[in-house]
N, C-alpha and C positions, 0 to 999 in steps of 0.2 A: 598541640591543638589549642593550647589555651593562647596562644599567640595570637589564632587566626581569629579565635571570638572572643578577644576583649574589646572591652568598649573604645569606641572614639574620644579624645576630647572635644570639648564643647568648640572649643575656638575650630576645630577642623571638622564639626560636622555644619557650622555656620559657612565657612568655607565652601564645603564641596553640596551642601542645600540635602545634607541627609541628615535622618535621626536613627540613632542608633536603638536595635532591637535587647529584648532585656537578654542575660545572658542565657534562659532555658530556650527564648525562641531561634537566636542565633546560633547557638550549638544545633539544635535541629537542624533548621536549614542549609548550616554548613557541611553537617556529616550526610543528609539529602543529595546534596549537591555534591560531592565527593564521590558518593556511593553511584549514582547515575553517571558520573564522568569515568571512574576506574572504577569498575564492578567487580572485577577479577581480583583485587587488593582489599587486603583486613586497615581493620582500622588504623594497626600498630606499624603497618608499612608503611601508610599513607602520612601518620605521625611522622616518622622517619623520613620519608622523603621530602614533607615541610620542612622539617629542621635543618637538615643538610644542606639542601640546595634547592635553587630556585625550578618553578615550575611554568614551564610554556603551556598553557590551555591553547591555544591556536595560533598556526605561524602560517604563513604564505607568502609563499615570494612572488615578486612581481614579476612576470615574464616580459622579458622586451619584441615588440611588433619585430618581425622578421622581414626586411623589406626584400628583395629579388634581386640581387645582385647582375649586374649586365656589365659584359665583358666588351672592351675593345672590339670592334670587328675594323679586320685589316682587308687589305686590297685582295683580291686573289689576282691568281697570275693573269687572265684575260683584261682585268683593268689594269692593272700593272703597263699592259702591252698597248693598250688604249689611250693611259695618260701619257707613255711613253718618258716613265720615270728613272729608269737606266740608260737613256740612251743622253749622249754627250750631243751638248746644243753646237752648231756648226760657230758661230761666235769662241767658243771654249775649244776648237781645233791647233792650239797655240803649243808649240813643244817651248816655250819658254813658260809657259802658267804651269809647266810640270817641272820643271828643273829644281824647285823647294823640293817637292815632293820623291826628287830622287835623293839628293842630301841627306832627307830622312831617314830613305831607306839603306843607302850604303853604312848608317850608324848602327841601324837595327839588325843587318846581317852579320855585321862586326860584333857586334852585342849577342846575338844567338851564337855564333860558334865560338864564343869565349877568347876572339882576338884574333882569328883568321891566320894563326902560326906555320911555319913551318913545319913545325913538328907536331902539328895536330892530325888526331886521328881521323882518318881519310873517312872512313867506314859510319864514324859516328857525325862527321859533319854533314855528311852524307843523308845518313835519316831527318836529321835537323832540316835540310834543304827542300826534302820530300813534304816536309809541313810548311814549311816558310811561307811565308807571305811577299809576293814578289810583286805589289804593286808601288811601280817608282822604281823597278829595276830597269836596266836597259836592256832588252832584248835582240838578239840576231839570230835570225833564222838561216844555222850551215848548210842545213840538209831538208829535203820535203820533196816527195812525188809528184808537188805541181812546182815546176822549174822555176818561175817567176815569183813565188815566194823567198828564192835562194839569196841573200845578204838583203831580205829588208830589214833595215836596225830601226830601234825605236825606243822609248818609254812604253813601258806598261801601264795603262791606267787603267784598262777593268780586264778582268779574269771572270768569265763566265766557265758553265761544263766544257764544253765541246773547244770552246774560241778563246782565242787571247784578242785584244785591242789594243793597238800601239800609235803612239803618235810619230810620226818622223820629224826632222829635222826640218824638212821639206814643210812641216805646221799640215799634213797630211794621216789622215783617222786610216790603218788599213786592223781588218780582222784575219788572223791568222787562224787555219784550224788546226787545233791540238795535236790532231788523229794524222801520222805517218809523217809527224813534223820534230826536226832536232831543234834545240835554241842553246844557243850559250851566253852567261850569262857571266861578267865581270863582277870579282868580289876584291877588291885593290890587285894586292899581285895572285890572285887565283883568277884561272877560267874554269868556270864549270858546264857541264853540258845538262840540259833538259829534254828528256823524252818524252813527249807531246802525248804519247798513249797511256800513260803513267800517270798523267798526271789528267784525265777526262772526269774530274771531278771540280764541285764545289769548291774555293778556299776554305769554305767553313769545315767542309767535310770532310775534306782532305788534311784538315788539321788534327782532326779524331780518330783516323785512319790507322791502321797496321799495316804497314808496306812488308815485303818478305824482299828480301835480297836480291835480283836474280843476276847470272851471268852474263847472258844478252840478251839486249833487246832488238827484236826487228824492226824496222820500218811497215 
């Protein structure tokens, strides 16, 4: 206590423009002032808690202005269809602007089934293909219930739900539908087959997917 009411020096009450109270008025007003702040605490606490350590009389933190955050808003599917942002500009119907784009791909399916081996497992290349991503493959369509989709080949350049989109040879855009359609598709020295109703999913979705095995498939 006798810390908190000893006098100022002179030089520091020039300083701060105070004069110091005698030591009986000081010690009143200090143990006042104490007594009104912590009422619940004896003198010999409050002693105690001076000496130890320091004391916050008032803290308040600053809070920061909270402004409203505003999210992106994207196109929904009706504009989408409007701006006609998926669809391939007649100018870009070029099966040579896709031939990079197959290059790609024949590295990337080499790359997913770890080398394309002969003595790779059939079963697990198999699931791998069910996710693949097959845009920049070449497709040909063996089998489908409307006849004149039967040997159209192509690059793949979009995969929709329902449709495939291939460009021919021919610099020709045709959409194939997925639904009662076979395709096969060249992996160096592998041919594999695709079943069109298996696969009436998203790529994105299809890539999340649990397939289950089955024995056959129908048309």
């Amino acid at each position: 206590m006798a810390a908190v009411v000893s006098t100022l020096p002179q030089d520091e009450q020039n300083l701060l423009g105070v004069q110091s109270q005698r030591n009986r008025l000081a010690k009143k007003f200090t143990q006042a002032f104490l007594k009104n702040s912590v009422p619940r605490m004896s003198n010999d606490a409050i002693e105690d808690i001076l000496m130890h350590r320091a004391v916050v009389l008032q803290y308040s933190r600053v809070r920061k202005a909270k402004g409203k955050k505003t999210k992106a808003k994207g196109l929904n599917a009706k504009e989408r269809r409007e701006l006609k942002v998926f669809q391939l500009k007649p100018e870009h119907h070029k099966y040579e602007l896709f031939l990079p784009l197959h290059e790609l791909w024949k590295q990337y399916i080499v790359d997913l089934c770890n080398g394309l081996k002969p003595e790779s497992n059939l079963q697990t290349i198999q699931q791998k293909l069910l996710k693949a991503d097959f845009h920049g493959a070449v497709l040909t369509v063996v089998r489908s219930k409307c006849p004149s989709y039967v040997g159209t080949t192509g690059i793949l350049v979009q995969e929709l739900k329902h449709v495939f989109k291939i460009i021919t040879k021919e610099d020709r855009l045709k959409t194939i539908p997925k639904r009662s359609s076979v395709f096969s598709v060249e992996m160096g020295d592998f041919i594999t087959h695709i079943y069109g109703s298996r696969f009436e999913l998203r790529s994105s979705e299809r890539s999340a997917k649990k397939f289950k095995v089955k024995g056959t498939i129908d048309l």
